[in-house]
DRENDO-738424 format. One record per residue (C-alpha): residue in one letter; x, y, z. Coordinates in pm, whole numbers, padded with zeros to 5 digits, always signed. Layout:
N
AXYZ ...
***
This chain:
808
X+00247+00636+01574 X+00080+00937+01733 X+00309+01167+01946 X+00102+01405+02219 X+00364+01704+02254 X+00248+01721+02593 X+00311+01396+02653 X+00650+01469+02477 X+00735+01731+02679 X+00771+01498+03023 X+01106+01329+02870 X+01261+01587+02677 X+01247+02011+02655 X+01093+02134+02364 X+00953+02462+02507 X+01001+02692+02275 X+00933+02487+01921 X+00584+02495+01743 X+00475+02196+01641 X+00496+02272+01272 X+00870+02340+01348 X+00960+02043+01540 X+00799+01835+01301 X+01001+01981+01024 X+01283+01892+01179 X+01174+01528+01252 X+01097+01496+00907 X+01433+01631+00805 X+01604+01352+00989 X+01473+01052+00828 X+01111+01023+00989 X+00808+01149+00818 X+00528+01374+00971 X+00246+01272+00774 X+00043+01520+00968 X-00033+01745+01286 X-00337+01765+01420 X-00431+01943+01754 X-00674+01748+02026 X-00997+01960+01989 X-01049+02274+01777 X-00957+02604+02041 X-01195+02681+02321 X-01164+03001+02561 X-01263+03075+02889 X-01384+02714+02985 X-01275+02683+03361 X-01325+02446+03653 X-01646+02506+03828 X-01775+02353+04169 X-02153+02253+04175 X-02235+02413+04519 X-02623+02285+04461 X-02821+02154+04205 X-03206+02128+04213 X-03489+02069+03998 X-03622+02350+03735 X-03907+02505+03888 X-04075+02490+03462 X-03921+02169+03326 X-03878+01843+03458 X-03542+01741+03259 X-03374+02082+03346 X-03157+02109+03720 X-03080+02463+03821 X-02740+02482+03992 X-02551+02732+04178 X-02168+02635+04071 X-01815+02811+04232 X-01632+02902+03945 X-01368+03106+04117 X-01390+03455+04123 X-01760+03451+04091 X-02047+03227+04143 X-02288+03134+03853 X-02641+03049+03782 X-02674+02778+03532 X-02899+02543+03448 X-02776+02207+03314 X-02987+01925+03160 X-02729+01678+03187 X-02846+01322+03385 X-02518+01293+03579 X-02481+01637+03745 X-02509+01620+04115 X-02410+01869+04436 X-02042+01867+04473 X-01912+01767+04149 X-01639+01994+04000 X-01724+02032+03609 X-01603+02209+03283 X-01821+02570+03301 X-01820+02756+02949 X-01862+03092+03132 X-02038+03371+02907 X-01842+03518+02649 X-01647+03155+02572 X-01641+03028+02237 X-01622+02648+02214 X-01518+02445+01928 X-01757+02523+01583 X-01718+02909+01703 X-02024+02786+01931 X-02062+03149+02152 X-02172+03103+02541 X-02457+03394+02595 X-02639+03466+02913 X-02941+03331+02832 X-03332+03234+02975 X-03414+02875+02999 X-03837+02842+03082 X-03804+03181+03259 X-03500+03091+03398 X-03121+03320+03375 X-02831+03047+03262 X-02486+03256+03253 X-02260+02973+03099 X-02287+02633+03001 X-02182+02297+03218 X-02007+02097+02958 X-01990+01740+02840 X-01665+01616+02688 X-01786+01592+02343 X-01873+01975+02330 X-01514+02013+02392 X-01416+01895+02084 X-01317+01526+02150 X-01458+01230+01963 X-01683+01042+02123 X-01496+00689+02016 X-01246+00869+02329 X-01509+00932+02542 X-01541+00727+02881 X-01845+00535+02836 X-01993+00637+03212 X-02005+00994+03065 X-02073+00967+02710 X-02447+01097+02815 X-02373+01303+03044 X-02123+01586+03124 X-01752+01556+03218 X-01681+01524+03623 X-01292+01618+03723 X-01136+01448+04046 X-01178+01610+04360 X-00842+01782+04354 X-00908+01993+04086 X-00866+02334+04139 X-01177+02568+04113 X-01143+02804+03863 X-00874+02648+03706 X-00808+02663+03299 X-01049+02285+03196 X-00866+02296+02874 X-00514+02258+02994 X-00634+01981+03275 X-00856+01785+03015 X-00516+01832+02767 X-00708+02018+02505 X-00429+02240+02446 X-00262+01926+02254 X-00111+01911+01959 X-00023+01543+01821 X+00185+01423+01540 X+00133+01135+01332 X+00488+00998+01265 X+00480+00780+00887 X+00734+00493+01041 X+00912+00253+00806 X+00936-00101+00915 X+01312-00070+01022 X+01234+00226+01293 X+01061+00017+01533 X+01242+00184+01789 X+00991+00498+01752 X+00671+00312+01841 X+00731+00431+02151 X+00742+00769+02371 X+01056+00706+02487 X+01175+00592+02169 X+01049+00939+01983 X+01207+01137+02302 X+01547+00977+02213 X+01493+01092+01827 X+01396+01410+01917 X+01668+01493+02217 X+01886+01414+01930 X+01789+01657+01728 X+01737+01907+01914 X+02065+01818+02124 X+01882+01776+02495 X+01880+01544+02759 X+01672+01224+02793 X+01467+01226+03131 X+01398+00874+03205 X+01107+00792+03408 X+01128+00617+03771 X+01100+00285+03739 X+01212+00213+04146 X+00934+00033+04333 X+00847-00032+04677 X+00782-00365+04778 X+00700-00609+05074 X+00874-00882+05187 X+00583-01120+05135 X+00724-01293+04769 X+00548-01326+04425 X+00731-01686+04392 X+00447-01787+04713 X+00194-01713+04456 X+00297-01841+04085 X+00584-01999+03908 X+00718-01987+03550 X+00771-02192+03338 X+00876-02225+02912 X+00837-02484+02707 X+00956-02310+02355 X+01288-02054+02501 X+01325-01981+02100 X+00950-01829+02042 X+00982-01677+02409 X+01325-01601+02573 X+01179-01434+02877 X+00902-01441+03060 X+00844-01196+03371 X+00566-01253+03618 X+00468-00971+03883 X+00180-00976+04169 X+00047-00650+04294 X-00230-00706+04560 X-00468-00535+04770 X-00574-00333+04371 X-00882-00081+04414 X-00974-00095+04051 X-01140+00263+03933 X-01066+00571+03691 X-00710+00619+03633 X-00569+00951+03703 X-00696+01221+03485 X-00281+01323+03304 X-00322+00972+03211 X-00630+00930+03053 X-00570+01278+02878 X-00234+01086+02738 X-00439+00796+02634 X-00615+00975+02447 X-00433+01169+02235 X-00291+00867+02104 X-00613+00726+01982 X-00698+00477+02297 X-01000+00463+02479 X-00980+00533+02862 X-01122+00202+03049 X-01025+00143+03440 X-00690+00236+03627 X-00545-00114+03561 X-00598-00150+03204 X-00480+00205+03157 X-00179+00162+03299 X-00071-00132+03097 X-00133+00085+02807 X+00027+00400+02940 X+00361+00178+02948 X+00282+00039+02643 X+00321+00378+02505 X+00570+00506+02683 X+00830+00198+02654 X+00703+00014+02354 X+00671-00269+02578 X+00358-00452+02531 X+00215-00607+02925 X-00057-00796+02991 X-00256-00812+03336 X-00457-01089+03446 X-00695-01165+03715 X-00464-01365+03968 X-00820-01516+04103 X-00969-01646+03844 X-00618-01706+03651 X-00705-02079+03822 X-00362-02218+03917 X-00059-02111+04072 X+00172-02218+03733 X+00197-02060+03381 X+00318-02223+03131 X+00401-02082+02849 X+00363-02346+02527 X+00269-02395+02181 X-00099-02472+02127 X-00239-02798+02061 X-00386-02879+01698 X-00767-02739+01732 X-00746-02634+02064 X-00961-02336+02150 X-00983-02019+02340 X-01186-01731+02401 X-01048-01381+02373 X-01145-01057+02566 X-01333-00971+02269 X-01590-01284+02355 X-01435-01477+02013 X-01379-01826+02047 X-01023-01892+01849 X-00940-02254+01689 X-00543-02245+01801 X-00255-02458+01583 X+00035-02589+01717 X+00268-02232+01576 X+00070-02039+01795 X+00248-01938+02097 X-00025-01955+02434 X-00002-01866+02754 X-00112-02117+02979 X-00199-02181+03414 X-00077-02547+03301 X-00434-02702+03167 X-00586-02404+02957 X-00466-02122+02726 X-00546-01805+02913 X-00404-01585+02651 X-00261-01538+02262 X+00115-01468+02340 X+00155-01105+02195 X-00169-01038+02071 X-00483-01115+02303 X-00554-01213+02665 X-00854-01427+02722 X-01155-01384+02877 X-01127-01597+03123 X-00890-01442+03358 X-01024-01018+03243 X-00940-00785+03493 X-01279-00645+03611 X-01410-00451+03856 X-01402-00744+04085 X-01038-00752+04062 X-00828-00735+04339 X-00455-00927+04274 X-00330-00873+03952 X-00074-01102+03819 X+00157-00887+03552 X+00304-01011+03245 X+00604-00862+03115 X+00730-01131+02865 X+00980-01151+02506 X+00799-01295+02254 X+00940-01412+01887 X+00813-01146+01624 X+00738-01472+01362 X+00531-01660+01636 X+00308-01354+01694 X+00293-01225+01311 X+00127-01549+01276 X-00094-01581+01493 X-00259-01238+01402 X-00232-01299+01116 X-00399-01655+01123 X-00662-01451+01373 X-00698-01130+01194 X-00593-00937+01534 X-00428-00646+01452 X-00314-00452+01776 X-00069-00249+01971 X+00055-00509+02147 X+00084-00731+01799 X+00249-00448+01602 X+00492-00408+01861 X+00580-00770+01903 X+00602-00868+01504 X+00881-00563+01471 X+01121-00630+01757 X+01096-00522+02131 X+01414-00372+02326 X+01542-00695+02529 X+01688-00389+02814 X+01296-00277+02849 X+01102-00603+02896 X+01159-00626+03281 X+01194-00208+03365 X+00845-00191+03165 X+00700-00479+03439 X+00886-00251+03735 X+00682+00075+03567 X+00367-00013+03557 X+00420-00198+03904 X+00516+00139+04014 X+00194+00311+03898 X-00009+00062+03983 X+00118+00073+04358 X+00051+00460+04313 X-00283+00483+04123 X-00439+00140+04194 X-00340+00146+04592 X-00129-00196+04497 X+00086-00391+04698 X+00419-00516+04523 X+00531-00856+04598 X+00872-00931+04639 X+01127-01034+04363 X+00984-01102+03970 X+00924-01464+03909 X+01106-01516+03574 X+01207-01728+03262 X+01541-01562+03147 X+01722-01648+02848 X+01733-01311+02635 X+02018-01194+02497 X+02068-00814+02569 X+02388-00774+02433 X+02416-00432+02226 X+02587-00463+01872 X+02929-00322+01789 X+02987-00172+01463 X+03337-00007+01356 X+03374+00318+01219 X+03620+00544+01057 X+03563+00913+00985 X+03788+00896+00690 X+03534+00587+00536 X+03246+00787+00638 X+03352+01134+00476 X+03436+00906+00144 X+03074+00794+00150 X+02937+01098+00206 X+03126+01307+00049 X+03183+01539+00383 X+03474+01705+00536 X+03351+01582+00914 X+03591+01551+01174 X+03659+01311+01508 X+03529+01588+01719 X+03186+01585+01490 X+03123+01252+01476 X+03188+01195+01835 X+02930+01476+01924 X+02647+01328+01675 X+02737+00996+01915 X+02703+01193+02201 X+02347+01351+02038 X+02228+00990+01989 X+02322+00858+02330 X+02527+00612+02189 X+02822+00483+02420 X+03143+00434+02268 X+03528+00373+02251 X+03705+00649+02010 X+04071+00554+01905 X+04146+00827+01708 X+03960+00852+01363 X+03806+00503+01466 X+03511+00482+01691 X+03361+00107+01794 X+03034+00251+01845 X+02773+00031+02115 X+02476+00051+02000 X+02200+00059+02244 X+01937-00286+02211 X+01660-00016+02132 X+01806+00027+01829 X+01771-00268+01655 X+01788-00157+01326 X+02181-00061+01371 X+02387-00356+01286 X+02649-00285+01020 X+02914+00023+00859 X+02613+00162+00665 X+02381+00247+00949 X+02581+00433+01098 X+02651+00609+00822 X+02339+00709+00789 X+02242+00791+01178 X+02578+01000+01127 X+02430+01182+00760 X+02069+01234+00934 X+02194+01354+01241 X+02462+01637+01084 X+02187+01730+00863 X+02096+01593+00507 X+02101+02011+00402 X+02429+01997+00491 X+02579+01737+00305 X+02764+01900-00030 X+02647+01864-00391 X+02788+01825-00691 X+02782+01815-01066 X+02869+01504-01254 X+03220+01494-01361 X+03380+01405-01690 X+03225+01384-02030 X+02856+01363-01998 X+02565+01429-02265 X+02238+01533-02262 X+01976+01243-02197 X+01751+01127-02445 X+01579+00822-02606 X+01750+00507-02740 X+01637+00387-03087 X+01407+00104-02957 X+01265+00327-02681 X+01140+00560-02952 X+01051+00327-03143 X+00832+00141-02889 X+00658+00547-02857 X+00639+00586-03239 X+00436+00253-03268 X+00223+00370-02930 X+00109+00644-03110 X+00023+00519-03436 X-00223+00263-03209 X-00355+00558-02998 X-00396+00725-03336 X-00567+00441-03534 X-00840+00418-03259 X-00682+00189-02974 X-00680+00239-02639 X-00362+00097-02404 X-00451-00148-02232 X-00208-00296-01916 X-00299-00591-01837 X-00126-00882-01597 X+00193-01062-01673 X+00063-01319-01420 X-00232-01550-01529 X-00393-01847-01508 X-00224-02207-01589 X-00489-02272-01821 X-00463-01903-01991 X-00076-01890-02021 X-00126-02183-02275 X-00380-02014-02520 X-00353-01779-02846 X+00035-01847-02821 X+00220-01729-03167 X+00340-01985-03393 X+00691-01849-03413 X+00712-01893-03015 X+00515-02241-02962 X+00753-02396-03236 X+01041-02319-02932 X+00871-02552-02763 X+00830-02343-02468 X+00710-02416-02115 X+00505-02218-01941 X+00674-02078-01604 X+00500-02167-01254 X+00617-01915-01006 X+00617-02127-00711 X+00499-01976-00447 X+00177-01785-00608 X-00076-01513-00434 X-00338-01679-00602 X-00460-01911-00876 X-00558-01668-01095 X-00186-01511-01094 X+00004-01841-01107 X+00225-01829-01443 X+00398-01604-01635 X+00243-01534-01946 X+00322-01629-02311 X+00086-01451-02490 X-00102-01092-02398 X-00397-01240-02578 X-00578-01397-02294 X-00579-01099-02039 X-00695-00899-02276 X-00995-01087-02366 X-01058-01153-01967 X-01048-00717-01974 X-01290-00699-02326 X-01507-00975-02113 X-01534-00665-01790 X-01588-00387-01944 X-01861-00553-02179 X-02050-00657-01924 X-02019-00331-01776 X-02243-00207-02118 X-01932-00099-02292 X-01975-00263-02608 X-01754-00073-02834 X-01366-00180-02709 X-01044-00120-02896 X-00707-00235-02696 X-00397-00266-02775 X-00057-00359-02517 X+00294-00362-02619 X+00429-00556-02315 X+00664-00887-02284 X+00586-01272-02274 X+00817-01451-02095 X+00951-01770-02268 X+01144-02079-02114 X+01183-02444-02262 X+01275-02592-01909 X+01056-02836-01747 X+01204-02703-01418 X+01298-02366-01430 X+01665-02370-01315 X+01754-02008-01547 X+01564-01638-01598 X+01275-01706-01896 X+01372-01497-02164 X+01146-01184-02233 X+01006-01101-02560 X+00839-00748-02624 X+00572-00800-02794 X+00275-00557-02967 X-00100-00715-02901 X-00439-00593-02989 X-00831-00682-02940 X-01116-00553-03085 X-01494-00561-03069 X-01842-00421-03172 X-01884-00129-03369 X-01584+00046-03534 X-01734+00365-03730 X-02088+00493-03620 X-02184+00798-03752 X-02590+00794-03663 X-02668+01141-03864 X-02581+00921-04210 X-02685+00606-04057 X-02347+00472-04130 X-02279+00194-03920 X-01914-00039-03950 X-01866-00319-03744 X-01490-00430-03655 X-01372-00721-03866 X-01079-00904-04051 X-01005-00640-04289 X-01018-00341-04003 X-00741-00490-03793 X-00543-00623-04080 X-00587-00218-04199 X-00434-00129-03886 X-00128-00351-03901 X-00089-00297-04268 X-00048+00139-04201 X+00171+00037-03914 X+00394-00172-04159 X+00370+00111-04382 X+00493+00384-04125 X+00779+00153-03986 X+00874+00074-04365 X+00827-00248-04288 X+00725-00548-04572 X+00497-00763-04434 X+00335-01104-04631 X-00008-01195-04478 X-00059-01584-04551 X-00403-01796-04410 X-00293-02020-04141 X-00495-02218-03859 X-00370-02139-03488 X-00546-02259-03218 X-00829-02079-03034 X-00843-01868-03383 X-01121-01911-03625 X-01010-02108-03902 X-01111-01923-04223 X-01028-01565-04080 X-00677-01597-03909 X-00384-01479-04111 X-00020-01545-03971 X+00252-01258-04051 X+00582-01248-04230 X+00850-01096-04315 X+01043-01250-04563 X+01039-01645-04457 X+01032-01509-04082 X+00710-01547-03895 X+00594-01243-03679 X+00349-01330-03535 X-00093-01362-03645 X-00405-01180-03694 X-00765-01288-03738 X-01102-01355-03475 X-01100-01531-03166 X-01285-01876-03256 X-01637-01873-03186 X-01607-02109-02861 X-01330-01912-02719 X-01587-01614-02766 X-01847-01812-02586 X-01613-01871-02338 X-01569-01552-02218 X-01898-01373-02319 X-01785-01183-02596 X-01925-01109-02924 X-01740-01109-03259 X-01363-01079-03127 X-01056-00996-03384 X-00716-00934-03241 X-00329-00922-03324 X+00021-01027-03220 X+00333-00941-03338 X+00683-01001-03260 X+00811-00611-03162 X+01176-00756-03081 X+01261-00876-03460 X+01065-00591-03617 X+01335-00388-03432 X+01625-00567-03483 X+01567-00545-03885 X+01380-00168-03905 X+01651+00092-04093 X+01582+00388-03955 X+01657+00634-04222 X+01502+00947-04281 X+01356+00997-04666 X+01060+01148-04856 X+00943+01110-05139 X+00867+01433-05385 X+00509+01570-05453 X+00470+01411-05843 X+00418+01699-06057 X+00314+01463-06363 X-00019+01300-06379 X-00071+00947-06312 X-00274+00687-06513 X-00519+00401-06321 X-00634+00096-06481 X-00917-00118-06375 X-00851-00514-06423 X-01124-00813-06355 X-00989-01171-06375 X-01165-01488-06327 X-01007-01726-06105 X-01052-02081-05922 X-01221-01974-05594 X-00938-02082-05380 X-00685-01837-05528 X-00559-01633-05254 X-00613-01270-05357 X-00244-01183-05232 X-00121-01418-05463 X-00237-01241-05792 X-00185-00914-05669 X+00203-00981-05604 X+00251-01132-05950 X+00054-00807-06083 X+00325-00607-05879 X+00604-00824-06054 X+00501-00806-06386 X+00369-00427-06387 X+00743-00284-06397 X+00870+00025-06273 X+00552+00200-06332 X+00343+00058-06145 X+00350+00233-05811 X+00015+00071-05654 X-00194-00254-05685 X-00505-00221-05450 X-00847-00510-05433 X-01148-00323-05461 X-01400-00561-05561 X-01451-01017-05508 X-01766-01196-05671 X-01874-01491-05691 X-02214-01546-05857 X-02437-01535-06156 X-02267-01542-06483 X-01973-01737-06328 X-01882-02043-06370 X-01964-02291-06047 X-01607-02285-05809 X-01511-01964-06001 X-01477-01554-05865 X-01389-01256-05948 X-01144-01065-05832 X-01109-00647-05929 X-00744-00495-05919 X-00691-00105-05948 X-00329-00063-06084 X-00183+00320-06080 X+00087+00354-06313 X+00302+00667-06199 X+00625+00854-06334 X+00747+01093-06114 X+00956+01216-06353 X+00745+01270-06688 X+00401+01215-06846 X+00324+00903-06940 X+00213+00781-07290 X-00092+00519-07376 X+00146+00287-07512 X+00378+00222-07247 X+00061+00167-06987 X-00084-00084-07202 X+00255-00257-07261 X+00229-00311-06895 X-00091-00408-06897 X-00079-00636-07148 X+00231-00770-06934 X+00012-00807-06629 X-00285-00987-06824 X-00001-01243-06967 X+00145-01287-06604 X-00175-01374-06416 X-00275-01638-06704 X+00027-01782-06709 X+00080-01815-06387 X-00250-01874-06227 X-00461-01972-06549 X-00683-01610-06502 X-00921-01482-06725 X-01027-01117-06835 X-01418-01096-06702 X-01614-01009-06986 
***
């Protein structure tokens, strides 16, 4: 909403308040100022001039010399504008003004010609030209003939402006108005309200002669108020008024038009005028569309209708979109001489669809979708009657021809100062709160401590206890309510065990490489089903529909992060970033329910996806290429920092490749899988080589021991031993290396795979697999004899156990 201050100043006094100060106070009480701006950047010494003659350019044939009245002086300027004429009374920049850009107005010499001053076009005054009137966007600005010569231009043309841009939340519909903003700020500011006259003249000759009423739907429109002003001259409106319009962004057009947007404004009252003569019957009818009917709106758009659009109707055709468009067929034009006035209720859910079925956005919609005041419907009809009469020469019919059955009854809410100083933790008394009451203009009935406060319909918003509380908080002042410190036995904040946890494994990701990725919980129905853990598709879960979706592609709750992350891998590679590391630690949300009747349960989980290359160092030509062993690297140092033990066993999952997918456990608890996407999956979403993890964060929690320990810095040396056995080539590597690690003893402190073959020299359906065993005693040097004992030990284990031989 955009509030002219001079516009302001007409229904309440606030002489004597800067803008910046008035809107601090505003803001204070509950409405933001998102801004101030002022009309046009600051002119000087632009006055009214009268164009006593105007005549050709004796040296140029676009140039008119004229002789113009400008006061206290006459001037000689020459003005190459197409409009000027002889007896106009224009904007003169007289020398020595400065218009907006710090543009300076010299006496000057046009073709041999003195100019002293400048004859001035709106747009060199500093307003947009979206404001301009379109019969002098080309030319220069004309004033009305009672426009005093010599007169300040910037004051009449409302230059002087300064206009605030009021940030409304949905529930303050109240202040889409000027009369609705004077109300806020007569509050706060503790002044009277000056209502505007709404008292018309009219004849005796009766509007029911000319057109009747009548509703088919009194839910979607409660009242309906029909006016006829005849005998309308149709022509500029009066200059205040334009000036008003705009300042709050609207586009002059013709005296009628302007005046149903003036009270617009001013009441929050959306109108509508229509062309009484080419309106073509003496009935409306106010109805719900038929299925695929059509209409054509003022702006020449031909609209399919459904049967929950609201239409006005002169009993045969729509002749206008209740609340949000009039049609073209029954414009007010130049032509126009009876105007038939609509001043009409219409349900906020009948117009928020049809503009939004229409994509027609307006005033008048805006209005309607958030709530009109029932009390202003009619008065609104009687005002712009009113200035119609006076700036469009109207006649006023006789008596409104109406539809009435809107309920104007103001709410009652009950209040107690005692329950109000409990909630607010004030001392405020009777005489206070009766005061702020006052200050808000709110009638009421005080017995004492309780008040039954009746609230006026153009407060809407004000329904129960805890609204008034807070017009009560906002209006004593939000700086003046007390503060305290907690009381009792508080502590310091910090970080619960998981939450730090959930950072410490964050940061060993961001560490290792990854970047966080934060992807959708919402997916596809197809997607929610694929790269699901083991451990959570043995629940025999269901994926969740939400059942009333934005879209397809955000239908179901997720049970895997997998699939999302791939779809963001698949955007940024074709985007020629081929090098991608993610990971997410987010929750899946798992339900067994065919029909959801409970909350899914949410399980934290840690995912990760990686692609291309993975070390590139160009100078040594050292390329490495992400793979198996990288991620399961990652998880493994993770493990390690979390003091976690973690069994890796081959396993097929689905949408994993077959031969490089590992899932995880701990102990005989599965945690979840790591290996590459399966080649079709990859295909599927245009990605190259793909490997990616998922683990189960909640049960890696719920079993991590958080206790601090080192270890010491071992001042003895250690011993490592090299081991090669032949084995059947389907030996799992992890198998030999944890009997190695059972049969070592004590001393052994690490078992590591440095080296597989298969090949010459070995037997067919035989490899090789190379162990490096360090044998450590923190405590004292080792001797020869007690690491070959061990290693003796180890050699026995693995033949024993899986029938391995010492490589030769």
């Amino acid at each position: 909403m955009f509030v002219s201050l001079n516009w302001l100043k007409n229904y309440v006094d606030i002489d004597g308040i800067s803008p910046e100060e008035l809107a601090e106070k505003i803001t204070k009480t509950g409405i933001e100022v998102e801004g101030i701006e002022y009309l046009a950047a600051q002119s000087t010494n632009v006055v009214v001039g009268y164009v006593k003659s105007c005549e050709k350019h004796p040296n140029a044939d676009k140039l008119n010399l004229c002789q113009v009245d400008v006061g206290e002086e006459e001037l000689q300027i020459i003005c190459g504008a197409p409009n000027i004429a002889q007896g106009q009374k224009v904007a003169v920049a007289k020398p020595g003004a400065v218009l907006p850009g710090n543009f300076k107005i010299k006496k000057a010499k046009l073709r041999g010609v003195e100019s002293n001053g400048m004859i001035c076009s709106m747009q060199e005054l500093g307003i947009e030209e979206k404001f301009v009137p379109k019969e002098v966007a080309d030319g220069i600005f004309v004033f009305p003939e009672d426009a005093e010569v010599g007169a300040s231009a910037i004051e009449l043309l409302n230059l002087d402006d300064a206009i605030l841009e009021l940030g409304l939340t949905p529930n303050r519909s109240d202040a889409l108005s000027m009369l609705g903003v004077a109300y806020e700020v007569a509050a706060i500011l503790d002044k009277p309200v000056q209502i505007p006259d709404e008292t018309v003249a009219a004849v005796e000759e009766k509007a029911s002669d000319y057109v009747s009423v009548k509703v088919e739907d009194a839910e979607l429109n409660p009242y309906y108020g029909a006016f006829v002003i005849k005998d309308i001259k149709v022509g500029p409106a009066p200059l205040w008024m334009r000036n008003y319009l705009i300042a709050a962004g609207i586009r002059p057009i013709n005296n009628v038009v302007d005046i149903t947007n003036y009270v617009l404004l001013e009441y929050g009252q959306p109108l509508h005028a229509f062309d009484y003569d080419q309106f073509g019957s003496k009935e409306i009818v106010v109805r719900r569309a038929k299925q695929a009917e059509t209409m054509v709106t003022l702006d020449d758009q031909e609209r399919t209708l459904k049967t929950d659009h609201l239409v006005i109707t002169n009993g045969e055709v729509p002749t206008a979109l209740a609340g949000v468009m009039g049609g073209a067929n029954s414009e007010v034009s130049n032509e126009t001489t009876t105007v038939l006035l609509e001043a009409a209720y219409f349900s906020p859910v009948a117009v928020r669809t049809a503009s939004k079925d229409h994509g027609l956005r307006s005033e008048s919609s805006t209005r309607f979708e958030k709530g009109v005041d029932p009390d202003r419907v009619k008065r609104a009809g009687f005002r712009a009657a009113q200035l119609l009469s006076k700036y469009a020469n109207g006649t006023i019919l006789a008596d409104v021809v109406e539809f009435d059955q809107l309920d104007k009854t103001e709410a009652q809410v009950e209040i107690q100062t005692s329950n109000i100083n409990a909630r607010l933790g004030t001392e405020i008394n009777d005489e206070q709160i009766a005061d702020i009451l006052r200050k808000l203009n709110f009638n009421y009935d005080q017995d004492g401590e309780n008040f039954t406060v009746h609230v006026p319909t153009r407060r809407q918003d004000i329904t129960i206890f805890e609204d008034m509380i807070e017009e009560v908080a906002r209006i004593y002042g939000y700086d003046n309510l007390p503060f305290t410190l907690p009381q009792g036995a508080s502590q310091a904040g910090g970080l619960t065990e998981q939450q730090l946890l959930k950072r410490t494994i964050k940061n060993y990701f961001e560490g290792a490489g990854l970047m966080e990725a934060i992807t959708y919980s919402l997916t596809t129905k197809d997607r929610a089903t694929m790269l699901v853990s083991p451990e959570i598709k043995a629940e025999a879960v269901t994926p969740v529909a939400l059942s009333m979706p934005m879209s397809e592609e955000h239908s179901t709750l997720r049970l895997s992060i997998l699939p999302e992350m791939l779809s963001s891998l698949s955007y940024n590679l074709a985007r020629k970033q081929v090098n991608l590391g993610y990971y997410e630690v987010g929750t899946v949300f798992v339900s067994n329910q065919e029909t959801v009747t409970e909350q899914p349960n949410e399980k934290l989980r840690a995912s990760g996806a990686l692609t291309g290359e993975w070390v590139t160092n160009p100078w040594q030509q050292e390329k490495k290429m992400a793979d198996f062993f990288v991620v399961k690297g990652i998880l493994e140092g993770l493990f390690d920092k979390l003091n976690v033990t973690v069994e890796f066993k081959q396993a097929k999952i689905d949408g994993m490749h077959p031969g490089r997918t590992a899932q995880l456990f701990i102990g005989e608890q599965p945690i979840g899988f790591v290996g590459q996407v399966h080649p079709k999956l990859q295909k599927d979403n245009d990605l190259k080589d793909t490997y990616v993890f998922d683990l189960d964060l909640d049960y890696i929690f719920d079993i991590h021991e958080n206790e601090p320990s080192f270890a010491k810095i071992p001042r003895f040396p250690s011993v490592s031993r090299d081991i090669a056995l032949v084995v059947d080539e389907s030996l799992r590597a992890g198998e030999v290396q944890t009997t190695i690690e059972n049969a070592g003893g004590a001393l052994v402190k690490e078992v590591q795979v440095f080296d597989v073959y298969q090949g010459e020299h070995l037997p067919e359906g035989k490899k090789s697999i190379a162990f490096n065993i360090l044998y450590l005693d923190p405590e004292r040097t080792l001797k020869d004899e007690e690491v070959e004992e061990s290693y003796q030990a180890i050699l026995a284990a693995v033949e024993e156990a899986h029938q391995a031989e010492l490589r030769g």
